[in-house]
Every structure is written in structure tokens, then in C-alpha cells.
C-alpha positions as CSV (number, residue, x, y, z in Angstrom):
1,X,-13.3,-8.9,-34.8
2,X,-13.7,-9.7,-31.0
3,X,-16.1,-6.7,-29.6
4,X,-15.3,-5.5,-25.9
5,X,-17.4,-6.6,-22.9
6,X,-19.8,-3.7,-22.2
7,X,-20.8,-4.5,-18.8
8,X,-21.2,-6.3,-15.7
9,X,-23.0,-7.5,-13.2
10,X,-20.1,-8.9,-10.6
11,X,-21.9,-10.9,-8.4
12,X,-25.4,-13.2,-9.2
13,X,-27.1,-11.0,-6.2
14,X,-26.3,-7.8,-7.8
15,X,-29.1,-5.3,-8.7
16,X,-26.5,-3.0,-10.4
17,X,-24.7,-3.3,-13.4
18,X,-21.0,-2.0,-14.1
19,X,-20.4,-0.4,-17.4
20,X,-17.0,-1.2,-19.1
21,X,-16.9,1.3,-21.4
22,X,-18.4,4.8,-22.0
23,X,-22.1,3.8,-22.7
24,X,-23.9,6.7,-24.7
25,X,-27.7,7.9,-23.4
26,X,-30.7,6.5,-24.9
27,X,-28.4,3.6,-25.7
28,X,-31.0,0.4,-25.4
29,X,-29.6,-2.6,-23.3
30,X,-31.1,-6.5,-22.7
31,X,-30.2,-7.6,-19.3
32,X,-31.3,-10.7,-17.4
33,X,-34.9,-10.7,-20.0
34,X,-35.2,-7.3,-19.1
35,X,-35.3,-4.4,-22.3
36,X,-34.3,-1.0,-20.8
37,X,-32.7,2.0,-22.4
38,X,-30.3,4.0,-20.4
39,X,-31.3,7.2,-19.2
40,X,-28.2,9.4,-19.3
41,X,-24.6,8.2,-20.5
42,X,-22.4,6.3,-18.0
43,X,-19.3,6.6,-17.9
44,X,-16.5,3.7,-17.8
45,X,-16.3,2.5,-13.8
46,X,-20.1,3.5,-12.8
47,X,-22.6,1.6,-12.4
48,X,-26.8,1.8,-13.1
49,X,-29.8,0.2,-12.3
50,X,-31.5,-3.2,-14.4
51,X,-34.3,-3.0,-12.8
52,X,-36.5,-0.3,-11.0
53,X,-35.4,-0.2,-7.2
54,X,-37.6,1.9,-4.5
55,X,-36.6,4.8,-2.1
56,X,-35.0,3.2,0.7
57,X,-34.6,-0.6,-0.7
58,X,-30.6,-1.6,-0.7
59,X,-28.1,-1.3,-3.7
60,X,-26.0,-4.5,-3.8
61,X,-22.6,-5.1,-5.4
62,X,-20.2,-7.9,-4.7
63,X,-23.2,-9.8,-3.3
64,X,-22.9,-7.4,-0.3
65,X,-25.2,-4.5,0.8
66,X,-23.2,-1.0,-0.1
67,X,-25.9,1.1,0.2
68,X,-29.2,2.5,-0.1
69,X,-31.5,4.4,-2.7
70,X,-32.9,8.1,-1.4
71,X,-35.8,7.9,-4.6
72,X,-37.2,6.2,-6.5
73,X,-34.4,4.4,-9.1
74,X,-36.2,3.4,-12.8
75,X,-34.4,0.9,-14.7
76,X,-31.2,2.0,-16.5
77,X,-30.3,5.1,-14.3
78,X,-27.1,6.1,-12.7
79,X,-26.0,6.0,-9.3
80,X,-24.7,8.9,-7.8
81,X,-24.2,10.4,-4.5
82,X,-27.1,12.2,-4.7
83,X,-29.4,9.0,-5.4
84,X,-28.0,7.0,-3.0
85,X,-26.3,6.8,0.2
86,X,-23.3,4.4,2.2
87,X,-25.1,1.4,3.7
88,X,-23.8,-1.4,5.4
89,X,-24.7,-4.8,6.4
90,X,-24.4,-5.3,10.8
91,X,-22.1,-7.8,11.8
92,X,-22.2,-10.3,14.6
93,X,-19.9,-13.4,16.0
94,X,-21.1,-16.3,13.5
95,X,-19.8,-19.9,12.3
96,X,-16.8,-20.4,11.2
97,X,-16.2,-20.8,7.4
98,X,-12.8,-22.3,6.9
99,X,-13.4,-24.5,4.2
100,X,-11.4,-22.8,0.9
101,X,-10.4,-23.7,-2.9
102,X,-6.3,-23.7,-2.5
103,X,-5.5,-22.6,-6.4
104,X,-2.9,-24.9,-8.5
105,X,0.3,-23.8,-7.1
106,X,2.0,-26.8,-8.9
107,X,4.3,-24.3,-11.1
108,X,5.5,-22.4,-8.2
109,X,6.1,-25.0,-5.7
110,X,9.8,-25.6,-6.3
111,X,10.3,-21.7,-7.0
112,X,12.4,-20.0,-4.8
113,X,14.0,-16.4,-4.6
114,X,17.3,-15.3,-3.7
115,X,17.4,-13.0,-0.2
116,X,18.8,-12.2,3.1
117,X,19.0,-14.4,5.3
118,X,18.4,-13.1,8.8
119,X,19.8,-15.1,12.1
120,X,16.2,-15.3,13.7
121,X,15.5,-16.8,10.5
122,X,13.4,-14.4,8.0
123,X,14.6,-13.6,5.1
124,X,14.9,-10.2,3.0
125,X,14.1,-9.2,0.1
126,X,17.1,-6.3,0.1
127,X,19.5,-5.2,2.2
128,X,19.8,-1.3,3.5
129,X,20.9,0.6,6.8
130,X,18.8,2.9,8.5
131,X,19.5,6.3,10.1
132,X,16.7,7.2,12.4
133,X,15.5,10.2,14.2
134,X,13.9,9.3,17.1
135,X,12.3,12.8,17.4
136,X,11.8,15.4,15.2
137,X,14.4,17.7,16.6
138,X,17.2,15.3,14.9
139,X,15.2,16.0,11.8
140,X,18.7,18.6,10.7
141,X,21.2,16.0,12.1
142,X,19.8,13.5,10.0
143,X,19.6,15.6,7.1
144,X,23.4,16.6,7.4
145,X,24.3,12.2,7.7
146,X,22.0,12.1,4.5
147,X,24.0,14.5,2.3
148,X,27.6,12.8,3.5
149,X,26.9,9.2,3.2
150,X,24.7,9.5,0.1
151,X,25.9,10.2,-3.0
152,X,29.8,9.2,-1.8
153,X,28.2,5.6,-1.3
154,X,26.9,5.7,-4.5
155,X,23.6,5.8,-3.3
156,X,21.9,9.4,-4.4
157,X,19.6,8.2,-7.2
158,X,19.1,8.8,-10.6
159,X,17.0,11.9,-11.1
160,X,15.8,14.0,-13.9
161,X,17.6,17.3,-13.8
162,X,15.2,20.1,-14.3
163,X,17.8,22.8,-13.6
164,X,18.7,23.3,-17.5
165,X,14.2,23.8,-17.7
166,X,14.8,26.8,-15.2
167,X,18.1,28.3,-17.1
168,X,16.2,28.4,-20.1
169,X,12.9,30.4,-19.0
170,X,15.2,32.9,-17.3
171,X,16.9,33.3,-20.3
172,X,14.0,33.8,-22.0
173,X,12.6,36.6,-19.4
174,X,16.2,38.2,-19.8
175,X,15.6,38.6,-23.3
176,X,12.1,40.3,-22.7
177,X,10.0,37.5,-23.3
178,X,6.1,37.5,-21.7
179,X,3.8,35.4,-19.7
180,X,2.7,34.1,-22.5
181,X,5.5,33.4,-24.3
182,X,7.2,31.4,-21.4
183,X,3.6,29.4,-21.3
184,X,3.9,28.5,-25.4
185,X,7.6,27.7,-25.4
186,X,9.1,24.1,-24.9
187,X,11.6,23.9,-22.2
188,X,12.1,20.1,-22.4
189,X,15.5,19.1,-22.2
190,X,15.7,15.1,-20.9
191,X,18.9,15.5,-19.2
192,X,19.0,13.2,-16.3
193,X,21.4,13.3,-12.8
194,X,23.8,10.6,-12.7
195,X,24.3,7.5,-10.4
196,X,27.5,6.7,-8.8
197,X,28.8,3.4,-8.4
198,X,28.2,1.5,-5.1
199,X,30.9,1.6,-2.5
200,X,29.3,-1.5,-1.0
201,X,28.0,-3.8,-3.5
202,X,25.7,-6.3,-1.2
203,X,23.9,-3.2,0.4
204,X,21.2,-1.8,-1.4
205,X,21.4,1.5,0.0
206,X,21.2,3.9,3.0
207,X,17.3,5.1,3.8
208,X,16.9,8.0,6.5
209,X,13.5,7.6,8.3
210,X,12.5,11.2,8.9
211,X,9.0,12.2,10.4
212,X,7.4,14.7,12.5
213,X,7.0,12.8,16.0
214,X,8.6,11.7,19.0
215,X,7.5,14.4,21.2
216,X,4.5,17.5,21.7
217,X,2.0,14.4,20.9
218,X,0.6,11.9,23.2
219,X,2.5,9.4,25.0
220,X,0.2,6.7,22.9
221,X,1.4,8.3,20.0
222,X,5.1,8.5,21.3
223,X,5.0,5.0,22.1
224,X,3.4,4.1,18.9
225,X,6.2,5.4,17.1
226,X,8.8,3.3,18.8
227,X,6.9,0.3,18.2
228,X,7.0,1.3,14.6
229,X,10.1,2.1,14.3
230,X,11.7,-1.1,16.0
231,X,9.8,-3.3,13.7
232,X,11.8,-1.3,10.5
233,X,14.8,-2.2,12.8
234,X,14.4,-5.4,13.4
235,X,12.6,-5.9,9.6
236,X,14.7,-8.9,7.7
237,X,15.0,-6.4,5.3
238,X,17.2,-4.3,7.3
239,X,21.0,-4.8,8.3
240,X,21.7,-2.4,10.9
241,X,20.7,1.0,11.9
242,X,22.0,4.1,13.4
243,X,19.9,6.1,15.6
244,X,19.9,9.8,16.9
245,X,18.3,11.0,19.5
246,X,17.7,14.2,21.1
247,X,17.6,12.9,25.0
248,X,14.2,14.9,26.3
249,X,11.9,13.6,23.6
250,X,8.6,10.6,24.9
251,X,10.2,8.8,22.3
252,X,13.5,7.5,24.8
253,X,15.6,5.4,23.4
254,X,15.0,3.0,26.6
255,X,11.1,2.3,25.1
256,X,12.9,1.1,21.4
257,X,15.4,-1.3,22.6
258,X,12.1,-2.5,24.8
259,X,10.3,-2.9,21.6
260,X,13.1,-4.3,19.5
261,X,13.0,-7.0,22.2
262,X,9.8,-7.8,22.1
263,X,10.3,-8.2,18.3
264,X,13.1,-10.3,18.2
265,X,14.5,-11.1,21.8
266,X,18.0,-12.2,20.4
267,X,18.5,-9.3,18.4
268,X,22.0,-9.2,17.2
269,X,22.1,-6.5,14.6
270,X,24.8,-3.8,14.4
271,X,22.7,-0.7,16.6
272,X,24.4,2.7,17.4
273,X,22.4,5.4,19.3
274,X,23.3,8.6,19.7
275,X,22.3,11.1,22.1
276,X,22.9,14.5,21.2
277,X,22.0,16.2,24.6
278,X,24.6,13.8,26.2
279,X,27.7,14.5,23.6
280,X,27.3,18.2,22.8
281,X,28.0,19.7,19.5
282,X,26.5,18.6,16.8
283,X,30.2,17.9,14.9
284,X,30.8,15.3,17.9
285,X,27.8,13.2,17.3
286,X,27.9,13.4,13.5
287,X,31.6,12.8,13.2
288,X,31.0,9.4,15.8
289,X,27.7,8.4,14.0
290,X,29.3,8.7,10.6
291,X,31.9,6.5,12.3
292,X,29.7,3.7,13.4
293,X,27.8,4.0,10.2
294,X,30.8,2.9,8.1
295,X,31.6,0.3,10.0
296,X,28.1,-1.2,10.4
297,X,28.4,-0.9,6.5
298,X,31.2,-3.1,6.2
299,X,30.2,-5.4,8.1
300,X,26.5,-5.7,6.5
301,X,28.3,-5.9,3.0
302,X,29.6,-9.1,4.3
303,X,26.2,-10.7,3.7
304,X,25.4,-12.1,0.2
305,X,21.6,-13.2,-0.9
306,X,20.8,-16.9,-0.7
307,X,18.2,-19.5,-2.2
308,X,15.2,-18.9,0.1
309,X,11.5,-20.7,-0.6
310,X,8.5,-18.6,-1.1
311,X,7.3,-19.6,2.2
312,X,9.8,-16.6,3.4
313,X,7.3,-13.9,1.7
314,X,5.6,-11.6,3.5
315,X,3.3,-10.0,1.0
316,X,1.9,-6.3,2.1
317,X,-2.1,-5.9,0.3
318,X,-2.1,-2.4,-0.9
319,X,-4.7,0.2,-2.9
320,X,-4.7,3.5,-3.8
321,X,-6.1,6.1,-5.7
322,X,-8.9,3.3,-6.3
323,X,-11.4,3.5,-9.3
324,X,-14.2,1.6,-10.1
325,X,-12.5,-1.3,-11.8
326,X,-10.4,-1.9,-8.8
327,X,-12.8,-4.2,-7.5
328,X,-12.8,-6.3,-10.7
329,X,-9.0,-6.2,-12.4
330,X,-6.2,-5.7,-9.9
331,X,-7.7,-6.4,-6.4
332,X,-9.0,-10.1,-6.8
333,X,-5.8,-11.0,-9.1
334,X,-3.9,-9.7,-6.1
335,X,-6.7,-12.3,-3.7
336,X,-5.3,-15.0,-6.3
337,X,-2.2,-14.3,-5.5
338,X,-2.6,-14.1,-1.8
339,X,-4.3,-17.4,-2.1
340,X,-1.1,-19.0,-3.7
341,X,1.3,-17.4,-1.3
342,X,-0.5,-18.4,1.3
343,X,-0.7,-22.2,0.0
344,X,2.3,-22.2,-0.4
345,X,3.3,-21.3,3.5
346,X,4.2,-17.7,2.9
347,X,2.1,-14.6,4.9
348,X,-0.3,-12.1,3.5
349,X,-0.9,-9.1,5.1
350,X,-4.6,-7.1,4.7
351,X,-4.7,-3.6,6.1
352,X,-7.1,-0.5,5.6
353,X,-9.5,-0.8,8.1
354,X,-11.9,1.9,6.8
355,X,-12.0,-0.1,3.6
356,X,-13.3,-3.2,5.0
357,X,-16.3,-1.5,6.2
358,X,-19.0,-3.9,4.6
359,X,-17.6,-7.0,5.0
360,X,-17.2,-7.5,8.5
361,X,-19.4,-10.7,8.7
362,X,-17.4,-12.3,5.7
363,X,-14.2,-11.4,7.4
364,X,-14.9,-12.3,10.8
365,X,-16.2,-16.0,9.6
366,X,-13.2,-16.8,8.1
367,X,-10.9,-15.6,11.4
368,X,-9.7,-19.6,12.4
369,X,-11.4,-18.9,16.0
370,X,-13.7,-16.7,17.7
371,X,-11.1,-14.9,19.7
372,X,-9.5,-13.8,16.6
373,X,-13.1,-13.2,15.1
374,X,-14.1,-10.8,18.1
375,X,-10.7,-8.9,18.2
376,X,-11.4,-8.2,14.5
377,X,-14.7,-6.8,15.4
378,X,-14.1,-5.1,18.2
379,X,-11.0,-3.3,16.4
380,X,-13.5,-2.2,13.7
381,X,-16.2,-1.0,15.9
382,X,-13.7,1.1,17.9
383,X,-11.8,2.9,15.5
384,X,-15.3,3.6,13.6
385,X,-16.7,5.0,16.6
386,X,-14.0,7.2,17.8
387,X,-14.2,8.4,14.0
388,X,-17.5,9.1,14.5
389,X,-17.2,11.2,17.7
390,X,-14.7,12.9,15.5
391,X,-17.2,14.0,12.5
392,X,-16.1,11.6,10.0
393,X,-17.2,8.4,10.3
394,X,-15.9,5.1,7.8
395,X,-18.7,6.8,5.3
396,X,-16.4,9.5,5.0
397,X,-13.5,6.9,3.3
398,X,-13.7,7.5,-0.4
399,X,-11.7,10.9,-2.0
400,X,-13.4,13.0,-4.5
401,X,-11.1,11.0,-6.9
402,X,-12.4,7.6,-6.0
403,X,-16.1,8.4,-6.0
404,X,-15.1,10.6,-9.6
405,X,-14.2,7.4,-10.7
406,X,-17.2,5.1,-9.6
407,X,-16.8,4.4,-5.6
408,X,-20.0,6.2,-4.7
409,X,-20.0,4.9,-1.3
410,X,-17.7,3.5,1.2
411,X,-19.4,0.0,1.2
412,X,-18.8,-0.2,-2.8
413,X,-14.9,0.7,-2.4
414,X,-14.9,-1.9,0.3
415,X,-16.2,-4.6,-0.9
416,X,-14.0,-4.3,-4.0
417,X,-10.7,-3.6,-1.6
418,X,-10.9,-6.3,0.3
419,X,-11.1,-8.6,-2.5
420,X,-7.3,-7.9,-2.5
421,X,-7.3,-10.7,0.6
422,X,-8.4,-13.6,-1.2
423,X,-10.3,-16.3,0.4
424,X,-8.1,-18.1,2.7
425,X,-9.0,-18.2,6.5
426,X,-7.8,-15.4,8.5
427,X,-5.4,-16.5,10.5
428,X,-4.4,-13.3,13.0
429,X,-5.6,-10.0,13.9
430,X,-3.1,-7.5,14.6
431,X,-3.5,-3.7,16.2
432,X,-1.3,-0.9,15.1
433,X,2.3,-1.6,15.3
434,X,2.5,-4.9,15.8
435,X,4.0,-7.5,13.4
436,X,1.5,-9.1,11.4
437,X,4.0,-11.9,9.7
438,X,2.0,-15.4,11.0
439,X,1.9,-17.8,8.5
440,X,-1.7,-17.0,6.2
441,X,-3.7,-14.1,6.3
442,X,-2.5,-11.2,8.5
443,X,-5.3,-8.2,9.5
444,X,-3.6,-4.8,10.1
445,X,-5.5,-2.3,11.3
446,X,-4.6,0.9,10.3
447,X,-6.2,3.6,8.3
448,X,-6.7,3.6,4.4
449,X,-4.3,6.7,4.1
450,X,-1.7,5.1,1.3
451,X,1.2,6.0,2.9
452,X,0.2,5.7,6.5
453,X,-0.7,1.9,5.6
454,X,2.0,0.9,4.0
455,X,4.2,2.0,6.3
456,X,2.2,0.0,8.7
457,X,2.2,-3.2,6.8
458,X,6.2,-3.2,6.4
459,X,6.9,-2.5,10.2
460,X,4.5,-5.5,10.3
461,X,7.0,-7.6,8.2
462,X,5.9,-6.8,4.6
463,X,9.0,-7.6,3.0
464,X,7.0,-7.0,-0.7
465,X,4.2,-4.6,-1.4
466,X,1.6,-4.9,-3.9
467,X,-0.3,-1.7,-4.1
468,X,-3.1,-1.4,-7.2
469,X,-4.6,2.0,-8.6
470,X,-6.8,3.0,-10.7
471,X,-5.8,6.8,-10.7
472,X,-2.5,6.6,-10.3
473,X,-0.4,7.0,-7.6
474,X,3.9,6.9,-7.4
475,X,4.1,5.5,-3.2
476,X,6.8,3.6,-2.1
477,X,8.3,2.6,1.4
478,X,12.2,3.1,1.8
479,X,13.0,-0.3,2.8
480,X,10.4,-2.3,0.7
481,X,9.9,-2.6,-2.8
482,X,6.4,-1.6,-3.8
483,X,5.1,-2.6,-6.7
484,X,2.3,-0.8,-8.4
485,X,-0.4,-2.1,-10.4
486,X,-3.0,-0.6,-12.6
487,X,-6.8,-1.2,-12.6
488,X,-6.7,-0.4,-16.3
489,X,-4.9,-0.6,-19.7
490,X,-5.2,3.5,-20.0
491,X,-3.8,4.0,-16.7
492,X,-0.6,1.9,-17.2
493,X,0.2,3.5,-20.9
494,X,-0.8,6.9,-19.6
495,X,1.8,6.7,-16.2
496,X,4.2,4.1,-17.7
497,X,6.9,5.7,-15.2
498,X,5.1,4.7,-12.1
499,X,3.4,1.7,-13.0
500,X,4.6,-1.8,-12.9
501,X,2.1,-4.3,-14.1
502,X,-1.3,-3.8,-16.1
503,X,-4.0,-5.6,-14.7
504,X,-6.3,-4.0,-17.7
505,X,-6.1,-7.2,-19.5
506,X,-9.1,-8.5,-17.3
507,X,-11.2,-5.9,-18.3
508,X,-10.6,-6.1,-22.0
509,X,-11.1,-10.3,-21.9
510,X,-7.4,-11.0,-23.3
511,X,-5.9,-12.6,-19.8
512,X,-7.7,-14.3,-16.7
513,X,-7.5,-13.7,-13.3
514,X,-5.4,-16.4,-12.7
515,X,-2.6,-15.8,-15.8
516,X,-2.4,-12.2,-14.8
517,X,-1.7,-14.0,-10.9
518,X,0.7,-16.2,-12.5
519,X,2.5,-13.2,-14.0
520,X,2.7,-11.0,-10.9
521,X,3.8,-13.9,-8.6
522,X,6.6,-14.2,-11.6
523,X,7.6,-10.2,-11.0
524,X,7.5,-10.7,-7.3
525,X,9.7,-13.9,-7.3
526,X,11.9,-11.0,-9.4
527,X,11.5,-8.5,-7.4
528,X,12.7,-10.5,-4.1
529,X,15.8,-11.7,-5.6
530,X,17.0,-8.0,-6.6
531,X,16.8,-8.8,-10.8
532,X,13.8,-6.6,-11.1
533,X,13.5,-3.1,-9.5
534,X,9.9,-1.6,-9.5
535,X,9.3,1.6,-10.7
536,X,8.7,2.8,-6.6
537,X,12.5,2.0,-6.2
538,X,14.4,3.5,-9.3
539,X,12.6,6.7,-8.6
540,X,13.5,6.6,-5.1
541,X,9.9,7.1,-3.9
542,X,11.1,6.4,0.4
543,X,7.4,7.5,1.5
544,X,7.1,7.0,5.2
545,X,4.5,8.2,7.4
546,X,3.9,6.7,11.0
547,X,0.2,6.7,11.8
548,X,-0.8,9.4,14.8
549,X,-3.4,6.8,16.6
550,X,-5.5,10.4,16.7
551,X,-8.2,10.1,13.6
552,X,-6.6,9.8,10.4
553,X,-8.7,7.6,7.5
């Protein structure tokens, strides 16, 4: 009978330990010719001490400083916040370290997927329409679009129908029934909303962009917003879009065609705006948007998905709801796989920003030249200090729920994020909403809020997402697929309807880091050819939160 690893030290510089398992107090452990017993239990995800470590000296994990003790640490104790605080190491221009492993990519190398092709020459992964407000005021007007075209297209999506849950607790109240009863009865039924059947079968659906800006914020912000918006325009994963637009609003309509130029200067995708303080009722704009609509749908039905290599990928690098085996399962199987991409000519996008506090230096050596090196730095050292000024500096980064589940500090979820990049150089460094689509690895900056990255990254050009959790967490973007990986084996069998793939295997020594690459690569190549559908797209989860350049982590 094979016996499950109990714990690990990650990197060779370590002076912590990461338990694997629930490890009982008192239990007595031989580490590095060291005999300790552990002080109080530790749970699955934490880590402890192997040797004794004094007030003040650092905690390393990853090979990186993440902190620092506030007593005196014995042997086989706990860290907690209360033991020790967020450290991290200062970071300066330094030499360039280019020099990487490329992985085997031999069994991928003829591989290709079957997409969009776009005439500037990218190439989707799906095919959908937008409607978009370009202010909050359209918010109604887009709604009323969304319930016409929807389910008549045959694009409303499968749902559980909890309706027959809600007749039968008011039948039971009718009947006299208590508080308590209702709480002790089961109400499951399992009925489940119906999908209609495409009207347009090479069009993966309509998505409606809806969001809370455009105006009453700053013109940064306003600005911001078109930016982000044109790159979901002008995204190979789009076909055409329709856009309303109130007429007053920061957000014109004039500073999005600017941007969609500056994207793609021969843009020749169907576009319809509409401006509803220029055409009067609301029944003459809908009934003329609905028109255009259609017949941008017809016309993006003519396209058909094509043999594309794997070059054309443009992999998004996502985490949330991290635990403390993030770091050591999902996030460097997803590095592998940046690492083949990226051999293999496709782009890899690295966001976060908060979560690569820590691993500056490492970062910055690897940018191919210094000017990309000190962009890097100087966007990190900005956005943490106008956080600071705020209250809430990068420190501030991990959720009750990440630090729960072992990410103490912000330096420990960190280090183990950024794993999720690989090792390849960095090849571009990219502000807020600019693409981030070169060739090699991109760095986004944006914040580490789940939704507010990842819609980053795919008005970047992410035309895949790969997003790990250790928590659980059901994100998705409405014009990317996003497919969700768990840290661990009980994750994945305890949220089978969110989760994709189970990177638990690492943990429990049954699969390497590289088969469990191998097999996501496999699901993406899936994915991107529109055989596989993530979990994040047959629930319809269309998450999409633009990023308000104020503080937001």
C-alpha cells in the first residue's frame, strides 16, 4: 500500500515546511537530521517551522523571502498571522537571465485547433456578437435587446429551474406548516430550463456587456473603459458588435472607434452605434438596433472554424479563491504549460499585479531588456504606492479565505501565483487596457480581483483562460472560455459543477507536473476547437467587470 506524502519543503532554501495532510499535535517528525515534534496540529495547506527561527529573522518559501517572524519560532510550530508578518525582498534593475529549459513539445508540435479566422489574422476560439452599453444609462435598453434576441436565437441557456422549489414551500405554509418544518423538508426537484436550438449555427451566441461606467467617474476611468471595451470589439473572438449609447456620457462613441483603431487600424467588422439622445424614443433605437443586429448575425454565420496552429493561442493566467496548495498543484502545471505554449510560438498572458509582490527581482531579470524590466518596476511601485496612500497597501492582497487556507501573507500567495508564468523570458509589459498578445510572456497589470483580471486579460487578447482555485470559485468571461482548475482532489469532487480539471493528482503522487500539463494543453486544444465546453460556459457564467483605475486589489 503506497502511503501519502506528508509534507514539503518546496524549495532547498526553505526554512518552512508544507503539510499535506492534517498532521495531529504531538505528532513526532525527522526533517533534514533534525527530530522535532509538532507543537499544535496543522492543518492540510499550512505550513511550520523545522528548525527554531528568531524574532525578526525571515520566513522563506519558494526560495523567496515572504516574510518575517514577530517571536521567537521553536521548531515544529505553526505560522500564523499573529507570528509572523508580510515581508518582501527590494528589487532593483539587474542582469538579464534569459537563458531557459524549453519542455519537450514534440507531441504537440503538429497539433492544431479548429477557430476563427479573423482578416487581421488572429484567430478565435468562438464566435459571438456583442451588444454594448457605452454608459450605464443604456443599462435598460440593453436589457430589453437581451430578452428579444436571446432565447428566440436559441441562445438563453440551460438553467436549473428552481420555481417548482418555491411552489412547494408555499404550499406547504398554505397548509400550516412552520419554520421548522419548511427547514426539515426536501424541496429538491431537478427540473432543469430548456435550450432552444440555434438560429445561427456558426455563432456561438449573443453576450451583452453590461457595467456600471461611462460617466459620474473620472475621465481616466471613462477613457479606460473605451479602451477596454474596443479590445472586446476588436477580440478575434468576436464577430461584430452593436453599440448603444446615450450621447452625453465621457464615454463618446468618438474615443471607441479611436481606440478600435489603435487596435486594429483596418478594422472591418460589422459595427452599429446607436445614439439614443439623437433618435428619440426608445422603440426607434431598439427596433433599428434589433435590425442591424440580425443582419450582422447573418452575415457572421457565414464564417466557419478552420485548422489554425497553436501558435494562434493566447492563453489568459488566472487564480482565485487560492489555497495553500495553489503554489504547488495547479499554478506551476499551468507555468508548464505556459512554457510549451510559448515554445511553441503562441502568447501567455500573466496579470495580478498585487500577487506578484515578492518576485519583482525574478520577474524583472527575465524582461528581454531593461526598458521592459523598468516599465515592470515602475508599474509595480506605482500602483503599490497609490495603494498605500489609500490604506491598503499589496500586504493587504490575501481574503480571509486564502489566508484560512494557508496564504498567511501576501509574499507567500505570491510567490506561489506567479509560478502560474513559467520560466520563459518576459517578453512585454503592458498597463491597463492595452493588448498584451506579443508572442511569449505578456505582463498585465491589473489588480488580483478575479473578475476585474480576467476581464483585463481577454480585452488583452486572451482568447483561453485558465484560472486555478483552491476554494472554489464559478468565474467566467462572456466571450472567453474559462476553464477552472482545482488545487486539490477534494475540491474538484466536492464542486464537480464548476470545475474542469483536478490538478490534485500532484499532491497525492499519482501524476507529474508535466502529464497533468500534457492533459490540460489536451482540453485546451478541445476547448479552442468548440468540442469541449468548460463548465464557465454551459452555466453561462458572462462575468465582466472593467477595472475603475481608483484602488481596487
Amino acid at each position: 500500500m503506497q502511503h501519502k506524502q506528508q509534507l514539503l519543503q518546496i524549495h532547498p532554501h526553505d526554512n518552512v515546511l508544507v503539510a499535506l495532510q492534517d498532521l495531529p499535535p504531538g505528532m513526532d517528525i525527522a526533517y533534514d537530521g533534525q527530530s522535532f515534534r509538532l507543537l499544535s496540529g496543522v492543518k492540510a495547506k499550512h505550513k511550520f517551522t523545522f528548525r527554531p527561527i528568531s524574532a525578526g529573522d525571515p520566513i522563506y518559501m519558494y526560495g523567496v523571502l515572504v516574510g518575517r517572524t514577530n517571536t521567537d519560532l521553536p521548531a515544529g510550530e505553526t505560522i500564523t498571522t499573529e507570528n509572523i508578518h508580510h515581508a518582501s525582498s527590494e528589487f532593483r534593475l539587474g542582469e538579464r537571465r534569459l537563458d531557459w529549459r524549453k519542455p519537450d513539445v514534440s507531441a504537440f508540435a503538429e497539433r492544431v485547433f479548429m477557430g476563427f479566422h479573423r482578416s487581421n489574422g488572429s484567430v478565435g476560439t468562438a464566435n459571438y456578437w456583442l451588444v454594448i452599453p457605452l454608459v450605464f444609462c443604456e443599462s435598460r435598453n440593453v436589457q430589453v435587446m437581451k430578452n428579444a434576441l436571446e432565447k428566440k436565437l436559441g441562445y438563453k441557456k440551460r438553467t436549473r429551474d428552481y420555481e417548482p422549489e418555491v411552489e412547494r414551500l408555499i404550499s406547504l405554509y398554505e397548509k400550516g406548516a412552520t419554520a421548522e418544518e419548511l427547514l426539515a423538508t426536501d424541496v429538491a426537484t431537478g427540473r432543469e430550463s430548456e435550450q432552444g436550438a440555434r438560429l445561427f449555427e456558426n455563432i456561438d451566441g449573443i453576450k451583452f456587456l453590461d457595467h456600471e461606467m461611462g460617466c459620474g467617474g473620472t475621465r481616466m476611468d471613462a477613457d479606460a473603459l473605451c479602451g477596454l471595451l474596443a479590445g472586446y470589439i476588436t477580440h478575434p473572438n468576436v464577430a461584430g458588435a452593436t453599440v448603444l449609447s446615450l450621447g452625453c456620457q465621457h464615454a463618446q462613441a468618438a474615443i471607441l472607434q479611436q481606440e478600435i483603431a489603435k487596435r486594429d487600424p483596418n478594422f472591418d467588422k460589422p459595427l452599429y452605434v446607436f445614439e439614443q439622445q439623437r433618435m428619440g424614443t426608445e422603440a426607434n433605437m431598439i427596433q433599428e438596433a434589433l435590425k442591424h443586429t440580425f443582419a450582422g448575425l447573418v452575415l457572421a454565420n457565414q464564417q466557419e472554424r478552420r485548422p489554425a496552429p497553436l501558435s494562434k493561442l493566447c492563453i489568459g493566467l488566472e487564480c482565485g479563491g487560492s489555497d495553500g496548495f495553489s503554489g504547488i498543484s495547479a499554478n506551476p502545471a499551468l507555468g508548464y504549460v505556459s512554457d510549451m505554449l510559448v515554445t511553441l510560438g503562441g502568447s501567455v498572458i500573466l496579470s495580478e499585479f498585487p500577487e506578484l509582490c515578492g518576485v519583482e527581482q525574478e520577474l524583472s531579470d527575465r524582461c528581454v531588456d531593461e526598458a521592459t524590466a523598468l516599465r515592470f518596476m515602475e508599474l509595480m511601485k506605482t500602483y503599490n504606492a497609490k495603494a498605500e496612500a489609500e490604506g491598503s497597501g499589496f500586504y493587504a492582497n490575501p481574503s480571509p479565505g486564502n489566508i484560512r487556507d494557508g496564504l498567511i501573507t501576501d509574499a507567500i500567495k505570491s510567490a506561489g501565483a506567479a509560478k502560474k508564468g513559467g520560466t520563459s523570458p518576459v517578453t512585454a509589459v503592458v498597463d491597463y487596457p492595452e493588448p498584451a498578445n506579443k508572442p511569449g510572456l505578456n505582463l498585465l497589470c491589473t489588480p488580483g480581483n478575479d473578475v476585474e483580471s480576467t476581464t483585463a486579460e481577454v480585452g488583452a487578447g486572451a482568447n483561453v483562460v485558465l484560472f486555478t482555485t483552491g476554494l472554489g470559485t464559478p468565474t467566467g468571461n462572456p466571450i472567453a472560455p474559462v476553464v477552472k482548475l482545482a488545487t486539490n482532489t477534494a475540491l474538484f469532487e466536492r464542486m464537480p459543477d464548476i470545475i474542469d480539471i483536478n490538478c490534485g493528482t500532484i499532491i497525492e503522487g499519482t501524476e507529474t507536473i508535466q502529464q497533468t500539463a500534457h492533459r490540460i494543453l489536451d482540453f485546451i486544444i478541445d476547448v479552442a476547437s468548440g468540442t469541449a465546453s468548460p463548465k464557465a460556459v454551459q452555466l453561462g457564467q458572462d462575468d465582466f467587470i472593467p477595472w475603475r483605475r481608483g484602488i481596487s486589489l
